[in-house]
C-alpha positions in Angstrom: 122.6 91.1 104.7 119.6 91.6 106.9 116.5 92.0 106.0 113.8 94.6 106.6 111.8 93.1 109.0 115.1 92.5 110.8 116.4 95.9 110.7 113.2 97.2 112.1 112.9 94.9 114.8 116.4 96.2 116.0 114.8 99.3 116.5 112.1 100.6 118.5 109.4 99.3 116.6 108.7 96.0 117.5 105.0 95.2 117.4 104.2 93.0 114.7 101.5 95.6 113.4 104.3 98.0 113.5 106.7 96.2 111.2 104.2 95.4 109.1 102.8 99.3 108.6 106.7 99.8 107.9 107.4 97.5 105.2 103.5 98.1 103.5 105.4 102.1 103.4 108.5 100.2 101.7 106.8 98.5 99.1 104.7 101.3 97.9 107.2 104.3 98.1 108.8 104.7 94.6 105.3 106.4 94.4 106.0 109.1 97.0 109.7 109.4 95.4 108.5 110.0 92.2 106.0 112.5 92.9 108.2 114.7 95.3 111.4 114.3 92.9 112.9 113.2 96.2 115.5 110.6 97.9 113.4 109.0 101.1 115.4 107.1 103.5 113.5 105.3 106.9 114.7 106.0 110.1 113.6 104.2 113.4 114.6 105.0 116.8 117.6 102.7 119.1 117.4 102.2 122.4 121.0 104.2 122.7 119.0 107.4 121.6 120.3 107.3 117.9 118.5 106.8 114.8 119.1 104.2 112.4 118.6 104.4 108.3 116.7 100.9 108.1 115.8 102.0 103.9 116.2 103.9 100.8 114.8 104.8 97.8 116.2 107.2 95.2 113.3 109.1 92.6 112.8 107.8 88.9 111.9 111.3 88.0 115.0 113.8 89.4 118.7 113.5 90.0 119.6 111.9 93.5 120.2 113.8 96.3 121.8 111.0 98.3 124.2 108.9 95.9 125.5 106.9 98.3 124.0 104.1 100.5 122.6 105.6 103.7 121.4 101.7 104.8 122.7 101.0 108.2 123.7 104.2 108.8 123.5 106.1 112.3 122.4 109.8 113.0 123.2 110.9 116.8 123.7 113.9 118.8 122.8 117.4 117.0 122.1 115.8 114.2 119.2 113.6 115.1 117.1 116.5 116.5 115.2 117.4 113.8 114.5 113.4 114.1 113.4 113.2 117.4 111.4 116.7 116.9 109.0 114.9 114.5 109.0 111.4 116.5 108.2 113.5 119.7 105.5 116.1 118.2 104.1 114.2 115.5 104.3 116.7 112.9 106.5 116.8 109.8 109.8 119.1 110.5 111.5 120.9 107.5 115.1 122.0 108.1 116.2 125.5 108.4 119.2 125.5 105.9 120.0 123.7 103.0 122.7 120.8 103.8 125.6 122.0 100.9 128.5 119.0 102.7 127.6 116.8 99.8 128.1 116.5 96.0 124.3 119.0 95.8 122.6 120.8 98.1 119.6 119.4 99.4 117.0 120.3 101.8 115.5 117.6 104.0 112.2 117.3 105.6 111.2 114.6 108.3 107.8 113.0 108.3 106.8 110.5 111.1 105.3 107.4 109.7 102.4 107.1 112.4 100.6 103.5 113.1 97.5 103.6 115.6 98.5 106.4 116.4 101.9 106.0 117.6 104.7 107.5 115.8 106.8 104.2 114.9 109.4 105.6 112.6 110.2 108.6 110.8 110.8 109.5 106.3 113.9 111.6 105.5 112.8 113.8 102.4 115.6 114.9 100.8 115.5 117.3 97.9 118.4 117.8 95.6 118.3 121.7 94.6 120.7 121.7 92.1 118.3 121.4 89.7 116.9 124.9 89.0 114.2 125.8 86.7 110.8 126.9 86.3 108.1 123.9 87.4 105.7 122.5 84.9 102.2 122.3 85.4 102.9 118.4 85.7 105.3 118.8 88.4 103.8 121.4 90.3 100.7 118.6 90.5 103.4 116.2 91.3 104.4 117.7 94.0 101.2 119.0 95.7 100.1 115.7 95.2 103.5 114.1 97.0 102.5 116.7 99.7 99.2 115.4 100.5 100.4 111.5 100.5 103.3 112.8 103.2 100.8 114.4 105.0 98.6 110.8 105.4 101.8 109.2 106.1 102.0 111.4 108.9 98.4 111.1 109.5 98.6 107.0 109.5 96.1 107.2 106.5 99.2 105.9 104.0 99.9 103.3 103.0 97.0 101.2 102.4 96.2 97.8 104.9 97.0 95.6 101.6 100.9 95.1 100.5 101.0 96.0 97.0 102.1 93.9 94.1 105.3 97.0 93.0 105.9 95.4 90.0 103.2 95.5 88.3 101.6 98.5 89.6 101.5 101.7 87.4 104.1 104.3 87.6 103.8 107.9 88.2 105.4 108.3 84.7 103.0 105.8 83.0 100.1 108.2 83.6 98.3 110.2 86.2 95.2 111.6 86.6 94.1 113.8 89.8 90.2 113.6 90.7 88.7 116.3 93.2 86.0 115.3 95.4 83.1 115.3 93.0 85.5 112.4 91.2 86.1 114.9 88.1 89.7 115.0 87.0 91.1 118.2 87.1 94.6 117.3 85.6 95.9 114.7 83.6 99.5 113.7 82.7 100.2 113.4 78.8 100.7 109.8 79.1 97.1 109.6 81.1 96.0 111.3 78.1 97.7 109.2 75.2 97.2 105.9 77.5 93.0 106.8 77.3 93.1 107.2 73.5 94.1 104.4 73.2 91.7 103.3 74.9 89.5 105.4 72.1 88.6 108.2 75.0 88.6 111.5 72.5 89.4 115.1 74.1 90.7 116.1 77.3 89.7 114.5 80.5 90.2 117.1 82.8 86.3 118.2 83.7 85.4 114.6 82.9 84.0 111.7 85.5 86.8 109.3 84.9 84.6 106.8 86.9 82.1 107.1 84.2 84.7 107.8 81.4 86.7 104.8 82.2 83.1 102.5 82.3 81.9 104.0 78.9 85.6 102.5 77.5 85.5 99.0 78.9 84.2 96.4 76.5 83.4 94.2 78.9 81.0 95.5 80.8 80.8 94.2 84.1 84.5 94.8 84.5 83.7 98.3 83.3 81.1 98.7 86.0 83.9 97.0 88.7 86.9 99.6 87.6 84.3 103.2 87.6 83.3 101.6 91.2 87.1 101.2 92.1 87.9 104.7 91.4 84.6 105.8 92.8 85.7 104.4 96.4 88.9 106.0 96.6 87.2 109.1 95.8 85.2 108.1 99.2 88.8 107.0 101.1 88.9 103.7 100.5 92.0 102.0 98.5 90.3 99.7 95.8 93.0 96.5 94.4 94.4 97.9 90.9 91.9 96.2 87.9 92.1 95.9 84.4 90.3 97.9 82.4 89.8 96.1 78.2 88.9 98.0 75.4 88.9 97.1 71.7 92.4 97.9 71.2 94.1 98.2 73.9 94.5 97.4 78.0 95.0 99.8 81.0 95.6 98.7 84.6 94.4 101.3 86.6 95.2 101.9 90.3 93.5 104.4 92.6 94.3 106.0 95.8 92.3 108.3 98.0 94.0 111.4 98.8 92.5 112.6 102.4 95.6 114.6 103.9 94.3 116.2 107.2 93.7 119.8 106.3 94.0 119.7 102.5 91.2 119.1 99.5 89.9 115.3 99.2 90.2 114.0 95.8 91.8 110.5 94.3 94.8 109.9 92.6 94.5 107.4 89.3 97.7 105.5 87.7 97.1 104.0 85.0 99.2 102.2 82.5 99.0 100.5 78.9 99.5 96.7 79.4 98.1 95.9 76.2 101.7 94.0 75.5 101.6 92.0 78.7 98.1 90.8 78.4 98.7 89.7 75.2 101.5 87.4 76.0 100.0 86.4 79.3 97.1 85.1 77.4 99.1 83.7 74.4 101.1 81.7 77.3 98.1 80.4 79.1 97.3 79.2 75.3 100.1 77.5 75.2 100.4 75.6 78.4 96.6 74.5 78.3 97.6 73.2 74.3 101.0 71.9 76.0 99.1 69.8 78.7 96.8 68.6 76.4 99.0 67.0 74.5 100.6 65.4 77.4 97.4 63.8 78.0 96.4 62.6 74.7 100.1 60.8 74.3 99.2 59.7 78.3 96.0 58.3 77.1 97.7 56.8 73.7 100.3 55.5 75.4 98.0 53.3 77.8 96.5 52.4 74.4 99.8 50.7 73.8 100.1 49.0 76.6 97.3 47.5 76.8 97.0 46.5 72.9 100.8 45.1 74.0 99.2 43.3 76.7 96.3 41.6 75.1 99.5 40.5 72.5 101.8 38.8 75.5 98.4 36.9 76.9 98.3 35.2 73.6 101.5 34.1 73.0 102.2 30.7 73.6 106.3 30.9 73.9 107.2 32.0 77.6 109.9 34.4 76.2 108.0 36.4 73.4 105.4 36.9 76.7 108.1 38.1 79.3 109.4 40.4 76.5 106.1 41.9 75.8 105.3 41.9 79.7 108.5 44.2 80.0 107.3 46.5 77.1 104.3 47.2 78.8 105.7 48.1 81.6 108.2 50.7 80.4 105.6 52.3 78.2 103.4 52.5 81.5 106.2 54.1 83.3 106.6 57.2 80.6 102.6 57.8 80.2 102.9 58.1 84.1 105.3 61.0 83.6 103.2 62.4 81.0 99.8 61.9 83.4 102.0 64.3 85.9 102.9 66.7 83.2 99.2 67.0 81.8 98.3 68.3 85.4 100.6 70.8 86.3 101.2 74.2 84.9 105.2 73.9 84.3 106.9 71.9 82.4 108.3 69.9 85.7 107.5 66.5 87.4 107.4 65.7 90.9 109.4 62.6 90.4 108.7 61.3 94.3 105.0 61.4 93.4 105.8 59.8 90.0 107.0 56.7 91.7 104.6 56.5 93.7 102.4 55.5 90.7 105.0 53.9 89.4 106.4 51.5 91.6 103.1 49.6 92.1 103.0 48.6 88.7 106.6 47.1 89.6 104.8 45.9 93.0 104.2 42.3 92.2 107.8 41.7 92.2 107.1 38.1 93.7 105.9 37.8 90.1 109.4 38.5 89.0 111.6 36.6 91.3 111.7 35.7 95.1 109.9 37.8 97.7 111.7 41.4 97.8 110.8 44.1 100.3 111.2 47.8 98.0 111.8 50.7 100.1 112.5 54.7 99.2 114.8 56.9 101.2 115.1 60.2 100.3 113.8 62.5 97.4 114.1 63.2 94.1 111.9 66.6 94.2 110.7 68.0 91.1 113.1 67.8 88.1 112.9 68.8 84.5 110.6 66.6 82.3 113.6 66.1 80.0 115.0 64.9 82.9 112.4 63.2 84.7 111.4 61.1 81.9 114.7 59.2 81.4 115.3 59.0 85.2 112.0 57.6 85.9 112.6 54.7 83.1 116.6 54.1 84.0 115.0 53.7 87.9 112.4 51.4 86.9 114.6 49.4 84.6 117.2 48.6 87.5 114.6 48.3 90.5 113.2 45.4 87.9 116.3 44.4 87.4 117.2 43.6 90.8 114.2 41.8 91.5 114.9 39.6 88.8 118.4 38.5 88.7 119.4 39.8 92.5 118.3 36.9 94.5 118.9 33.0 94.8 115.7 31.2 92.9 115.4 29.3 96.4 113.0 32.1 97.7 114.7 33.4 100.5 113.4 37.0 101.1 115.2 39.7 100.2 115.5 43.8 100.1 115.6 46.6 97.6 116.6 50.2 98.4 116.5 53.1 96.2 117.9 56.4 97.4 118.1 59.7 96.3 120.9 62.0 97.7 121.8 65.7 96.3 125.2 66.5 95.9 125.5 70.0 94.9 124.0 70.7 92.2 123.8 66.9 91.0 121.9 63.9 91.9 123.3 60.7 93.0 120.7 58.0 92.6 121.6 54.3 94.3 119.4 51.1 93.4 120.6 48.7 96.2 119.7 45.2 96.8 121.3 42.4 99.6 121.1 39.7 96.7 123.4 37.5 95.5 125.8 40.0 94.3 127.6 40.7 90.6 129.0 37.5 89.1 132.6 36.8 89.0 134.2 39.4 86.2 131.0 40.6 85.3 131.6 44.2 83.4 128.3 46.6 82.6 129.8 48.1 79.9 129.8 44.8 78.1 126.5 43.4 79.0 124.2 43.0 76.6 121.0 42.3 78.6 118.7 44.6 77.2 117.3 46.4 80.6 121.0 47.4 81.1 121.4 48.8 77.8 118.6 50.4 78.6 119.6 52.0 81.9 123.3 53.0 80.2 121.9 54.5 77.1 119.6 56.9 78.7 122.1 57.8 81.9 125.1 58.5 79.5 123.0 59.8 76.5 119.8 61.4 77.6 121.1 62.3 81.5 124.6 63.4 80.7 125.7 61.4 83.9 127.6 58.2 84.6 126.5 54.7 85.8 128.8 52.4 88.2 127.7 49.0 89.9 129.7 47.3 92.7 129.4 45.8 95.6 128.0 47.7 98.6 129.5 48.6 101.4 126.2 48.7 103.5 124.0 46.5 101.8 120.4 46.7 102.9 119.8 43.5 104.7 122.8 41.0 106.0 124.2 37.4 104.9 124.9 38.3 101.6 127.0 40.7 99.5 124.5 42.5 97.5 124.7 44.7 94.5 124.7 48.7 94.3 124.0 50.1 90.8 125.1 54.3 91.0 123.6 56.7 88.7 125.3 60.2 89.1 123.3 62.7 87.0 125.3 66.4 86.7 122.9 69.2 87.0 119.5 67.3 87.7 119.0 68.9 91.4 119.6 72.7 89.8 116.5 74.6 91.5 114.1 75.8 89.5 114.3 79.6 88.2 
């Protein structure tokens, strides 16, 4: 399926400012919809002299017009005049008769969507008239107010420079409020109403300042000052960002929009909504990841405490095992408070596992101190995983790339070579410690080994990974002249993408 910016580039409009103006129109017309109970569809010219249906969007607040998907459609021939009429003039173009082929009549009016003043696409309006009753106050202000926004489409004046977050700006159903020139509302929706209340705004609005309304509300009051001067400049044509707006109990992101259609009365248009809810849990969730982090780094810092209380221990032990033992203690706690170190500074719970052992493998570096000389390389990357997952893996790694530098080589100190890859396979991750050492002894078997860093490696793969461990010899082993050793871990679901 193509996407937008493709589909318009097919057409006519190519400029980059062009496309752009287009898709800013996209992201910000469930607005128009809403307000002109309406089904909008875009249309850009082809070279061939069709036009081409490049978008749609159906209204929140009416019955369709246009149930079925008009998206790559074509309009040619008789059909496309009333298209080329508004490309050509400029000027919005309202059909004669109703169109009655479909499931409902409808009657259709085309805008042209202008850019620097070129005409670079045109807006399908199409009203479904079956419904048939007497207009409300509310709609009638709906729909004078749709009018004026379809007249600055034409104009170029709509939509504003800035894409729009859609999804978290108000709704025309979450509350509206209409501001004449002087910035005094004269109509307010019933949600608008019960949204200000809430607020603890008494009475009807309509007469009232909302600038200074909405200021008077705020608790804060510097935020109260920034809102009254947001809906103050789209009462002067410009198109403030949508702000937050706190009172004692209760939230309201408000959004306004100038409305300067050529010809008709200046004024604003104000959305605002109760996000009272959403606040709450956005601030209850930064709560809980700055708690979360900080206890990463208090077990970071108490693990280092460990180690090095586990260290001052091996450098007074006299009996060469009891030290090596303690020496390997140390370094698997310092491998798990690295992964915590990583967790304390990021806002998820994931770990970039690359950068992990990056840290990590240093503290390995001194492998000479292990066993002969061994050149440690990394290919490939692990990318950011889990920390359920990253903590075992990072442990299991560090346990075989140890492993290898201990028992992998001849003690006669010929040099040597490590490899640990990374490689995604699907959704799993296929981890491979190699080494071009000695190789496995004769009828060696994994499963029945009981050296401890093995145990290890097998316990978390199998218990804490879910995945499966195999050693053999390697087919390619990193350097030549001996058979080397390739230790396999293949972890199921570990390379999943984060949602």
């Amino acid at each position: 399926m193509s996407t937008l910016s493709e589909r318009l580039h097919r057409g006519a409009a190519t400029a980059p400012s062009q496309v752009d103006h287009a898709r800013r129109l996209v992201a910000d017309w469930q607005l128009l919809a809403d307000l002109a109970f309406a089904d909008l569809t875009l249309w850009v010219p082809l070279r061939t002299g069709a036009w081409w249906c490049v978008a749609q969007v159906r209204p929140l607040t009416a019955p369709t017009s246009q149930p079925e998907d008009l998206v790559g459609s074509e309009v040619d021939g008789p059909d496309a005049d009333p298209f080329r009429q508004a490309h050509r003039e400029g000027r919005p173009v309202t059909e004669g008769e109703p169109d009655r082929s479909g499931p409902s009549p409808r009657r259709r009016e085309i805008i042209p969507v202008r850019h620097d003043g070129v005409v670079v696409a045109v807006l399908a309006k199409d009203t479904n008239l079956a419904v048939t009753r007497s207009p409300s106050t509310l709609e009638l202000t709906y729909l004078d107010i749709a009018a004026d926004l379809c007249l600055m489409v034409s104009a170029g004046t709509f939509p504003p420079e800035k894409l729009l977050d859609a999804e978290m700006s108000p709704r025309v159903g979450d509350g509206l409020v209409r501001l004449d020139a002087a910035g005094r509302a004269v109509y307010a929706s019933p949600n608008a109403l019960s949204a200000y209340r809430r607020l603890g705004v008494d009475g009807d609005l309509v007469g009232a300042d909302l600038a200074r309304v909405t200021r008077g509300a705020a608790v804060d009051g510097v935020a109260g000052e920034a809102v009254a001067a947001g809906i103050a400049a789209a009462v002067a044509g410009r198109f403030p960002d949508p702000m937050d707006v706190e009172a004692a109990s209760a939230t309201l992101l408000v959004r306004a929009l100038p409305l300067q259609a050529p010809g008709a009365e200046e004024g604003a248009l104000v959305l605002v909504r109760d996000v009272t809810d959403v606040r709450s849990r956005d601030r209850a969730l930064l709560t809980k990841d700055a708690t979360i982090r900080e206890i990463h780094h208090r077990v970071k810092n108490n693990l280092q405490t460990v180690a090095a209380l586990l260290r001052l221990q091996a450098r007074r032990m006299t009996e060469p095992a009891a030290r090596a033992a303690l020496e390997e203690s140390v370094r698997r706690v310092a491998s798990i408070a690295v992964v915590h170190e990583t967790l304390a500074g990021s806002r998820e719970d994931v770990v970039d596992v690359d950068d992990v052992l990056d840290q990590v493998l240093p503290m390995l570096g001194d492998l000479t101190s292990i066993g002969p000389a061994a050149r440690t390389r990394r290919v490939g990357g692990f990318g950011e995983l889990p920390a359920a997952t990253a903590t075992p893996l990072v442990l299991a790694v560090t346990e075989l790339l140890h492993n290898a530098a201990e028992h992998a080589f001849p003690a006669d100190g010929q040099p040597g070579a490590i490899e640990l890859v990374a490689e995604r396979d699907g959704d799993d991750l296929v981890v491979r410690v190699r080494d071009d050492g000695q190789g496995l002894p004769d009828g060696f078997d994994p499963a029945r080994s009981d050296g401890l860093g093995l145990q290890i490696v097998r316990t978390l793969v199998t218990s804490e990974l879910g995945g499966s461990l195999l050693m053999r010899t390697p087919e390619d082993p990193p350097g030549p002249g001996r058979p080397g050793t390739e230790v396999v871990l293949d972890i199921p679901g570990a390379a999943r993408p984060r949602r």
